[in-house]
C-alpha positions in Angstrom: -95.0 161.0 -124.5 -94.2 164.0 -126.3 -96.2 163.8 -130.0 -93.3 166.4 -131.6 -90.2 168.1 -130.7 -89.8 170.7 -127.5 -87.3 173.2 -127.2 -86.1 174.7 -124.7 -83.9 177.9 -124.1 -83.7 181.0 -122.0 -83.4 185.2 -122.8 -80.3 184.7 -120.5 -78.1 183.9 -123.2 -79.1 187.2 -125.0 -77.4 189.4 -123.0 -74.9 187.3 -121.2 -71.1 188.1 -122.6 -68.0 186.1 -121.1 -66.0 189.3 -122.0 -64.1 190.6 -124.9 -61.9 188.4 -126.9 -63.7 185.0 -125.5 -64.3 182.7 -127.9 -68.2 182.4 -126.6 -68.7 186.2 -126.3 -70.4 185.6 -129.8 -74.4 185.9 -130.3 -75.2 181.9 -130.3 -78.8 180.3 -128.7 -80.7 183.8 -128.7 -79.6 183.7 -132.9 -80.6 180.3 -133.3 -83.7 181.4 -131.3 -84.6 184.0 -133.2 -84.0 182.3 -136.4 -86.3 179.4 -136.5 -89.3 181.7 -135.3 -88.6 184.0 -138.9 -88.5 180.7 -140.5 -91.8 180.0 -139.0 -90.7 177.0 -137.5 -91.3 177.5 -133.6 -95.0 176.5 -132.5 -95.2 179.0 -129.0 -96.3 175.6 -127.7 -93.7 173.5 -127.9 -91.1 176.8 -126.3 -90.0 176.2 -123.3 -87.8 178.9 -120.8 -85.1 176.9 -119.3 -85.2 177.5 -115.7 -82.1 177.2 -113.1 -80.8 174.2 -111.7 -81.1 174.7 -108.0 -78.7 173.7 -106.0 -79.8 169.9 -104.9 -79.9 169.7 -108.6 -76.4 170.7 -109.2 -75.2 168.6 -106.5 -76.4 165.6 -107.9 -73.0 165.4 -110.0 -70.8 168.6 -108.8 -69.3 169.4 -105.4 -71.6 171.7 -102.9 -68.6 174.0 -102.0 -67.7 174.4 -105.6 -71.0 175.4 -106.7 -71.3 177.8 -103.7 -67.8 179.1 -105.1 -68.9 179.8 -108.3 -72.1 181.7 -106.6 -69.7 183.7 -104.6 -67.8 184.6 -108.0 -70.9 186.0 -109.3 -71.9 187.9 -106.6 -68.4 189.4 -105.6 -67.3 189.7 -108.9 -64.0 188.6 -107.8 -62.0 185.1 -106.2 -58.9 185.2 -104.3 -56.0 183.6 -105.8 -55.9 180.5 -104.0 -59.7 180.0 -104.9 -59.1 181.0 -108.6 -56.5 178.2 -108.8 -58.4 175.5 -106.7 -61.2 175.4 -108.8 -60.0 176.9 -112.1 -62.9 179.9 -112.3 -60.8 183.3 -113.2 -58.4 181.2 -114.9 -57.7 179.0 -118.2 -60.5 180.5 -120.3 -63.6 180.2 -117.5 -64.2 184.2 -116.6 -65.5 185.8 -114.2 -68.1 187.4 -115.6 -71.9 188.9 -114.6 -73.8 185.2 -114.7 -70.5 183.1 -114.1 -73.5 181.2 -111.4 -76.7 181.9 -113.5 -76.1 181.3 -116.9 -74.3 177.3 -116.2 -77.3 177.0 -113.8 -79.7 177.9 -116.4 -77.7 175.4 -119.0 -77.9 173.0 -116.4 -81.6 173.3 -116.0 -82.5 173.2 -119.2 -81.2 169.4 -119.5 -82.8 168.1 -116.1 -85.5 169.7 -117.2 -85.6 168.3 -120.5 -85.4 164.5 -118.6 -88.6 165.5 -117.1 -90.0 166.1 -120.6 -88.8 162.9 -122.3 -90.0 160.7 -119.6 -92.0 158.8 -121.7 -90.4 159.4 -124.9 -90.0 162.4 -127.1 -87.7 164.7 -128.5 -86.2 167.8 -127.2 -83.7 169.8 -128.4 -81.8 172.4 -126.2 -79.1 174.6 -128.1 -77.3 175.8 -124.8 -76.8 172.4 -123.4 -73.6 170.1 -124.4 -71.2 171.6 -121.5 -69.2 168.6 -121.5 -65.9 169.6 -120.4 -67.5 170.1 -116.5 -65.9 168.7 -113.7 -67.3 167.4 -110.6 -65.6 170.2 -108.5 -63.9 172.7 -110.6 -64.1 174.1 -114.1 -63.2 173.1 -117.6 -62.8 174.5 -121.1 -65.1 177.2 -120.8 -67.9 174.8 -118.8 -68.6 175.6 -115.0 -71.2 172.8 -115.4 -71.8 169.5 -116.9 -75.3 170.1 -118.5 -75.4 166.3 -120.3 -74.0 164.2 -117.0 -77.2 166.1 -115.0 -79.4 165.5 -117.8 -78.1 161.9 -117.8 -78.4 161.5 -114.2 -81.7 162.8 -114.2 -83.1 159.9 -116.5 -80.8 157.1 -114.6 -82.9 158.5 -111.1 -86.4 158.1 -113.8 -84.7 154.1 -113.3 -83.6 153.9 -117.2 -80.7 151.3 -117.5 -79.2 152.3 -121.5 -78.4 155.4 -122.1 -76.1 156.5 -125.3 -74.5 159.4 -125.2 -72.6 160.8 -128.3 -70.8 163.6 -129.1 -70.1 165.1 -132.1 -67.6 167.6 -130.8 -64.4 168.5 -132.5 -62.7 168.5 -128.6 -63.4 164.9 -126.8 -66.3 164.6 -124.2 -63.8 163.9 -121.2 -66.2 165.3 -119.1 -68.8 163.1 -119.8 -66.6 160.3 -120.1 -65.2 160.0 -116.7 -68.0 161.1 -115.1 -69.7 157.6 -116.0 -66.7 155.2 -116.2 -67.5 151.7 -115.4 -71.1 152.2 -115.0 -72.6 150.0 -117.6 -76.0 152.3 -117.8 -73.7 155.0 -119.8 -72.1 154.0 -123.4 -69.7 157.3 -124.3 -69.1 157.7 -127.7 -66.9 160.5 -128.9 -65.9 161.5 -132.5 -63.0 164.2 -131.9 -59.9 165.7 -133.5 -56.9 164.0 -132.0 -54.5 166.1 -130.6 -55.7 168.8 -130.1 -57.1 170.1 -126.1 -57.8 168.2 -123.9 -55.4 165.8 -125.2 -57.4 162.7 -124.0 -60.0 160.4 -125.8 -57.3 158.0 -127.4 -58.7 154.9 -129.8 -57.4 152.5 -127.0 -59.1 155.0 -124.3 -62.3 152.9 -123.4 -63.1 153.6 -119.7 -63.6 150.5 -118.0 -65.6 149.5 -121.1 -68.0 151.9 -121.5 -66.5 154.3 -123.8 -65.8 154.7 -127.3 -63.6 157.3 -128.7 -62.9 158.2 -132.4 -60.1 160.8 -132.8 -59.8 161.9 -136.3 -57.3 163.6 -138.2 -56.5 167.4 -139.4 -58.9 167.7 -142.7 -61.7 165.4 -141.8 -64.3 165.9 -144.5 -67.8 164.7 -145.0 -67.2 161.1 -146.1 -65.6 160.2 -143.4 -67.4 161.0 -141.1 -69.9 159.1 -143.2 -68.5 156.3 -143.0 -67.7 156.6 -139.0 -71.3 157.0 -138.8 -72.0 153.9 -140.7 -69.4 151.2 -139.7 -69.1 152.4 -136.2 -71.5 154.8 -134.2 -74.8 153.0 -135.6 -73.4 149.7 -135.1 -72.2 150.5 -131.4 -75.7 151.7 -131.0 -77.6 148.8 -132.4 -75.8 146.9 -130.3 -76.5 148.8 -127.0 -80.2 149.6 -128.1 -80.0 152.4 -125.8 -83.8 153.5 -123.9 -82.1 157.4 -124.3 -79.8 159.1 -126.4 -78.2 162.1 -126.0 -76.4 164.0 -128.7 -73.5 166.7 -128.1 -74.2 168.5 -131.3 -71.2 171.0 -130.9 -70.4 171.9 -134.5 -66.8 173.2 -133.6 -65.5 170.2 -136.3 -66.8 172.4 -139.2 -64.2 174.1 -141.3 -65.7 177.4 -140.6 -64.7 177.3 -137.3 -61.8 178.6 -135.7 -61.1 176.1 -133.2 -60.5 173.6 -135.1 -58.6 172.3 -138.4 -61.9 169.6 -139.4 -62.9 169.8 -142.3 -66.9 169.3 -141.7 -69.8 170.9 -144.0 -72.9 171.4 -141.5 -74.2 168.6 -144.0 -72.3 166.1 -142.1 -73.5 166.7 -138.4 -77.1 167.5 -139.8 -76.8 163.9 -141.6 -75.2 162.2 -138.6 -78.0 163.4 -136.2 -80.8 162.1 -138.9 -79.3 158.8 -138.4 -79.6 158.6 -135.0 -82.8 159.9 -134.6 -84.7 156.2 -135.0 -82.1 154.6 -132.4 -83.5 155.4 -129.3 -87.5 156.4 -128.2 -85.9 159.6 -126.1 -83.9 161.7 -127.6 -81.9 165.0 -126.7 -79.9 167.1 -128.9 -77.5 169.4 -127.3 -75.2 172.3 -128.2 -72.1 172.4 -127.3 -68.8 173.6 -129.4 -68.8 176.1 -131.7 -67.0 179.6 -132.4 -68.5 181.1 -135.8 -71.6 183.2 -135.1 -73.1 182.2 -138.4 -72.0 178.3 -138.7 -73.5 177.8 -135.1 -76.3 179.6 -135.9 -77.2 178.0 -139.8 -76.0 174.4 -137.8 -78.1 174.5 -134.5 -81.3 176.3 -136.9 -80.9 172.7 -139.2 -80.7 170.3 -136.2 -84.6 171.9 -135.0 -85.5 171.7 -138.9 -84.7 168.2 -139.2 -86.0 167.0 -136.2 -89.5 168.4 -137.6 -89.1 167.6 -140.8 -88.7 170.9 -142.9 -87.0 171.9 -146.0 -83.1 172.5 -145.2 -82.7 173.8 -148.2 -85.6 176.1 -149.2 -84.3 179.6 -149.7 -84.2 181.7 -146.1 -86.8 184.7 -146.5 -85.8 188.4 -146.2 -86.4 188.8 -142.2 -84.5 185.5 -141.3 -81.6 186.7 -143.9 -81.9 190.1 -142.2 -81.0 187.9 -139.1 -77.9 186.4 -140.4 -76.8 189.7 -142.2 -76.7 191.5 -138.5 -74.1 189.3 -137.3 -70.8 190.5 -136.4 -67.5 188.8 -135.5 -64.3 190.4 -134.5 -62.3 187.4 -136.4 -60.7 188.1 -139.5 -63.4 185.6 -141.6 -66.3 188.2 -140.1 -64.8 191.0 -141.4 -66.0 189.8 -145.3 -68.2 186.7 -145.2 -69.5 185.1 -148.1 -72.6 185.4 -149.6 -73.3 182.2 -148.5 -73.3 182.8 -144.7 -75.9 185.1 -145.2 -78.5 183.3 -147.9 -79.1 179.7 -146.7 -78.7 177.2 -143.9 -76.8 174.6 -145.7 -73.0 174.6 -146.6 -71.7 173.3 -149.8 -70.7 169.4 -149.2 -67.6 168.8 -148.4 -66.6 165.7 -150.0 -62.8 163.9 -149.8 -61.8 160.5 -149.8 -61.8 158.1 -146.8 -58.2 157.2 -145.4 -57.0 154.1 -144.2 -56.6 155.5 -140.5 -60.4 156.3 -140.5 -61.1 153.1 -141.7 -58.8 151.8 -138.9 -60.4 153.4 -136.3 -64.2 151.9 -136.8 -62.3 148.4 -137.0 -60.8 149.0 -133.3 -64.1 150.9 -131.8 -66.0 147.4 -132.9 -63.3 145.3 -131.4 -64.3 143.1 -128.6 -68.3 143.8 -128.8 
C-alpha cells in the first residue's frame, strides 16, 4: 500500500503543441510540474515518468485498427479524407499534430499505470489523465484516448467489484459513461453544465442504472456546488462504498475559463476533492478540462497540496511566482491578468445563493437508491 501520494507525469507534455489557436496548445502538466517542485512539495521519490500504453494495453477498451490509425497519423503526418472522417482524427478539434500517437499513449499509461500503483491502496494523482470524451474506435473533444476507462479497466482485471468514478468537468463524462453502462462494478457520476457540448448527461440520463448526471446551470457558484457535494455525490457514494475512486478533476467549470460560463472559484473543486478523499482506500485524481494557463495550473498545483496536506494558502515564494509570471496566453484575459494569477494558488470564494433547480437536481439523482 502506498504510505503517501505518487504522481506521475511525463517531459512529453513540455514540448508537445496541438497547433496554434487550440485550446490545449497552452503550457498545462509540465507548469503544474514545475510548480509544486518550487513549492518544495515533490519528494523525487514519490515522481513517477508515465510511460506509453502499448498497444495490448490500448486495446483493452479501443479498437486495434483505430489505434493503428492514429499511429499512422503520426507517422505520416497526414490521413486521407475518408480516414479523417471515419475516425474523426484531422477533424472536429482532434489535430494532427507531431505526438497525435505518443502523447494519448503516454496519458493512457500513466492511468494503467497508476492501477498498478494503487493495488493495495494509495493515492495517486496524474494531471494529464481525465481524457474522458474517448471513444472506443474514433476520437472525441480533443481525446484520442480514454485515459480513466483504461485506468478503470485496469483495476476491474486486479478483480475489484466498486469502483466510483466522478467527474468534476464542466462538459459531461459521456465517454466514460457509456463505456460502462449496465455494468454494475462502474457508478458514473457527472457534475456538468447543461447544454453546452456534448449535449448529453441529462438528470433523467442514468445508463442502465449505473450513472448519475448533474447538469447545472450558466452561473454555478461555490455553494452550489456545495451543496451537490453534500446532498448528492457523498450520499451516492456512501451508498456504493466504492473499493476505488477515480476523480476527473478537469477545472474547465471555473469562471476563469473560457470554455465555459460556470461560475466556480478553484475553492470549490479543491473542497469537493477533500471530501472525497476518505470515501474510498484507492484513489486517483485526474486532469482533464481546462483552458486558462494559470487556473489549471494554481488548480491542479492545490489538488497535489491537499492530497499531502500543505498550506493552500501560504504566500507562493519568488521562483514559484516567477513560474506563474512567465505564462502567456493568446486570449484576451492573458493579455493583462490580475495580480492575483500571479501571487497565490487560491481564488477569491465565489459565493451565491443556491437555486431551487440545484436543489431539484440532488432530490432526482437520490431517487430510486
Amino acid at each position: 500500500m502506498l504510505t503517501r501520494p505518487h504522481y506521475i507525469a511525463n517531459e512529453i507534455y513540455r514540448s508537445s503543441h496541438l497547433g496554434r489557436g487550440h485550446p490545449l496548445s497552452i503550457p498545462r502538466v509540465s507548469v503544474v510540474t514545475d510548480l509544486i517542485r518550487a513549492l518544495g512539495w515533490m519528494d523525487p521519490k514519490v515522481y513517477h515518468e508515465s510511460p506509453m500504453a502499448t498497444v495490448a494495453q490500448l486495446a483493452r477498451f479501443h479498437d486495434r485498427t483505430y489505434i493503428e490509425t492514429v499511429r499512422r497519423a503520426e507517422a505520416e503526418g497526414k490521413l486521407p479524407d475518408d480516414l479523417k472522417r471515419r475516425y474523426h482524427i484531422g477533424i472536429n478539434g482532434n489535430p494532427i499534430y507531431r505526438e497525435v500517437f505518443r502523447r494519448p499513449a503516454t496519458t493512457a499509461g500513466a492511468s494503467v499505470y497508476a492501477a498498478g500503483l494503487l493495488k493495495q491502496g494509495g493515492v495517486v494523482h496524474s494531471p494529464a489523465g481525465g481524457t474522458h470524451h474517448g471513444r472506443r474506435d474514433r476520437a472525441s473533444g480533443f481525446c484520442f484516448f480514454n485515459d480513466p476507462v483504461l485506468g478503470i479497466l485496469a483495476m476491474l482485471d486486479q478483480g475489484l467489484e466498486r469502483i466510483a468514478y466522478v467527474d468534476l468537468d464542466a462538459h459531461h463524462g459521456d465517454g466514460v459513461q457509456d463505456a460502462f453502462q449496465n455494468d454494475d462494478r462502474v457508478l458514473t457520476i457527472s457534475i456538468h453544465e447543461g447544454g453546452r457540448w456534448p449535449y448529453s448527461g441529462a438528470v433523467d440520463d442514468r445508463a442502465g442504472g449505473m450513472a448519475r448526471n448533474l447538469p447545472v446551470p450558466p452561473g454555478f457558484n461555490d455553494d452550489e456546488h456545495g451543496y451537490l457535494m453534500e446532498n448528492a455525490v457523498l450520499p451516492l457514494l456512501s451508498w456504493y462504498e466504492p473499493q476505488a475512486l477515480v476523480i476527473q478533476g478537469g477545472c474547465d467549470a471555473l469562471e476563469d475559463d473560457p470554455l465555459s460560463k460556470l461560475s466556480l472559484s478553484n475553492n470549490a473543486l479543491w473542497r469537493a476533492v477533500r471530501q472525497m478523499r476518505p470515501m474510498a482506500p484507492r484513489l486517483l485524481v485526474l486532469g482533464g478540462g481546462g483552458y486558462n494557463p494559470w487556473a489549471v495550473a494554481r488548480c491542479w498545483t492545490g489538488y497535489w497540496g491537499l492530497l499531502n496536506g500543505f498550506d493552500l494558502r501560504a504566500p507562493l515564494p519568488e521562483v514559484a511566482r516567477r513560474i506563474l509570471e512567465n505564462l502567456t496566453w493568446r486570449r484576451k484575459q492573458g493579455k493583462n491578468p490580475p495580480a492575483l494569477w500571479y501571487n497565490q494558488l487560491h481564488d477569491e470564494p465565489n459565493h451565491g445563493p443556491i437555486r431551487d433547480e440545484i436543489r431539484g437536481l440532488a432530490r432526482q439523482v437520490l431517487s430510486g437508491l
